[in-house]
C-alpha positions in Angstrom: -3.1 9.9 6.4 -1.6 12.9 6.1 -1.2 14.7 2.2 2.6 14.0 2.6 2.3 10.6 3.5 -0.1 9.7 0.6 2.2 11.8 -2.0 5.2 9.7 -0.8 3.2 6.6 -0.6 1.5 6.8 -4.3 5.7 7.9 -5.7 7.3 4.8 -3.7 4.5 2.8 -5.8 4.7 4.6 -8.8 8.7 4.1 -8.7 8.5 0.3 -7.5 6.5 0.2 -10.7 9.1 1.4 -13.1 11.3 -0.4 -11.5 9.8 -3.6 -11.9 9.3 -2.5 -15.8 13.4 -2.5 -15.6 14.0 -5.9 -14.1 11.0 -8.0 -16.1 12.8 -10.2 -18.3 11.3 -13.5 -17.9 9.1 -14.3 -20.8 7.6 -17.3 -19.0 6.5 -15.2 -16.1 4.8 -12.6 -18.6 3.1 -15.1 -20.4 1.4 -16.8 -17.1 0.5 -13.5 -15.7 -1.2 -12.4 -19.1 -2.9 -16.2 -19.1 -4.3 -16.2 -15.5 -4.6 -12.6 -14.2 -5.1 -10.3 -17.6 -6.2 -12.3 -20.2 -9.0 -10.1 -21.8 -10.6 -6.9 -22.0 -8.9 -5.0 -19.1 -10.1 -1.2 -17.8 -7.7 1.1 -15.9 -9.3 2.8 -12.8 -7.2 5.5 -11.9 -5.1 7.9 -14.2 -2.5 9.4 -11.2 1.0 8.8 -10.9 0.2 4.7 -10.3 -1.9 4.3 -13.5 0.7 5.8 -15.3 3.3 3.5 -13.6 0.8 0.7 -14.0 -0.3 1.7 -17.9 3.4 1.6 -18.5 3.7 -2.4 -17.1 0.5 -3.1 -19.4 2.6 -1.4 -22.7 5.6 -3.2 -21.6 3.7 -6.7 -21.4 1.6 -6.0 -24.4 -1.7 -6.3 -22.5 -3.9 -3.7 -23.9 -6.3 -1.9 -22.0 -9.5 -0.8 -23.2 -10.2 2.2 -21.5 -10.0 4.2 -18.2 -12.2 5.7 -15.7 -10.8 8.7 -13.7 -13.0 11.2 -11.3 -11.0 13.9 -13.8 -12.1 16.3 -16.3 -10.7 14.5 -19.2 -12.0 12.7 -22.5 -8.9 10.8 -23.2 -5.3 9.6 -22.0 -2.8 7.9 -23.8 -5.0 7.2 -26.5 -7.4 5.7 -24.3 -11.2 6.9 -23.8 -11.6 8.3 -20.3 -15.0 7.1 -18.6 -15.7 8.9 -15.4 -18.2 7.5 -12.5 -22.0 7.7 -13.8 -21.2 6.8 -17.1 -22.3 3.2 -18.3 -19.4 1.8 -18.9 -18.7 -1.0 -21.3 -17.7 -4.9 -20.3 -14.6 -5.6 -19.4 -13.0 -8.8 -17.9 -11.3 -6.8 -15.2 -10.5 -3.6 -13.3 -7.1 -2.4 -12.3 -7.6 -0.4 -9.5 -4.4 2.4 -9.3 -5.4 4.4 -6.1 -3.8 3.5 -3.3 -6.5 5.3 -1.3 -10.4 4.7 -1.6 -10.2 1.4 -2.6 -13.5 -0.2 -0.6 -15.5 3.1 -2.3 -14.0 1.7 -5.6 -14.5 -1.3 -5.6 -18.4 -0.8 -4.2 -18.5 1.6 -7.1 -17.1 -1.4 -10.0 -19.9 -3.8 -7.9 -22.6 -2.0 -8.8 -21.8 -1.1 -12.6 -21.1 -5.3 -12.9 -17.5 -4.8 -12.9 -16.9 -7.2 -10.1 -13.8 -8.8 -11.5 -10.8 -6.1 -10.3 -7.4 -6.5 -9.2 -5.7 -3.4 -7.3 -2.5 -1.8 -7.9 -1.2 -3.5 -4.2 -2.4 -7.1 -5.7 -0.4 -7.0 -9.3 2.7 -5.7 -6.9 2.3 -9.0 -5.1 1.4 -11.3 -8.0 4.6 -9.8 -9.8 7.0 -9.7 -6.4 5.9 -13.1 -5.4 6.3 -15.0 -8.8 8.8 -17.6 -8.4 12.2 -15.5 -9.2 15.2 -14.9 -7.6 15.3 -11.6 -5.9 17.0 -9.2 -3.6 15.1 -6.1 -2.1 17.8 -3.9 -0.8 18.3 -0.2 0.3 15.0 0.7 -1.8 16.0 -1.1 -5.4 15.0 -4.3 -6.5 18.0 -6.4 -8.2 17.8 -9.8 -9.3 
């Protein structure tokens, strides 16, 4: 994949994102997705354009997120503690993975720190996109 492709890929994500932020409006929908999919203690793996898209959706849904791990030289974000690969990191229920790249090395990665429980940017998109609304995807904007 070329650096292009990847940039453009990792905005369309970041935007469908924000976008979704926009349109969420069902209460009921929230409440399942907290209940089934993000109940507890949640990590962030990734601080790029998607985590920040993704730590946005979390803020907006009031799921709090413990803390993040980034590859990046950096102790904290948002007012969440950084971890970086190598550390130990602490328990968590689940991962959200925000790369869109580099997922398998990831998630090999969360296997052998005993973080086995993850969800990936891709999978919240679909849990979100395919929850039982009413909506029309059309000329690159979602409206309901």
């Amino acid at each position: 994949m070329k650096i292009e492709d990847k940039y453009n890929q990792e905005i369309f994500v970041s935007n469908l994102f924000y976008e979704i932020i926009m349109i969420i409006s069902n209460k009921r929908m929230i409440k399942e997705l907290r209940n089934e999919k993000l109940k507890n203690r949640i990590a962030l793996y990734g601080i790029g354009k998607v985590g920040e898209a993704l730590f946005r959706l979390c803020t907006v849904l009031e799921i709090e997120i413990a803390y993040a791990i980034d590859k990046k030289d950096v102790s904290e974000w948002n007012g969440l503690k950084v971890f970086h690969p190598g550390d130990d990191l602490p328990n968590v229920d689940i991962v959200i993975i925000s790369p869109v790249e580099h997922t398998d090395e990831i998630r090999k990665f969360l296997f052998e720190q005993n973080l086995s429980t993850y969800l990936t940017a891709s999978d919240l998109l679909t849990e979100i996109i395919n929850y039982p609304l009413h909506m029309n995807f059309n000329k690159g904007y979602i409206d309901l």
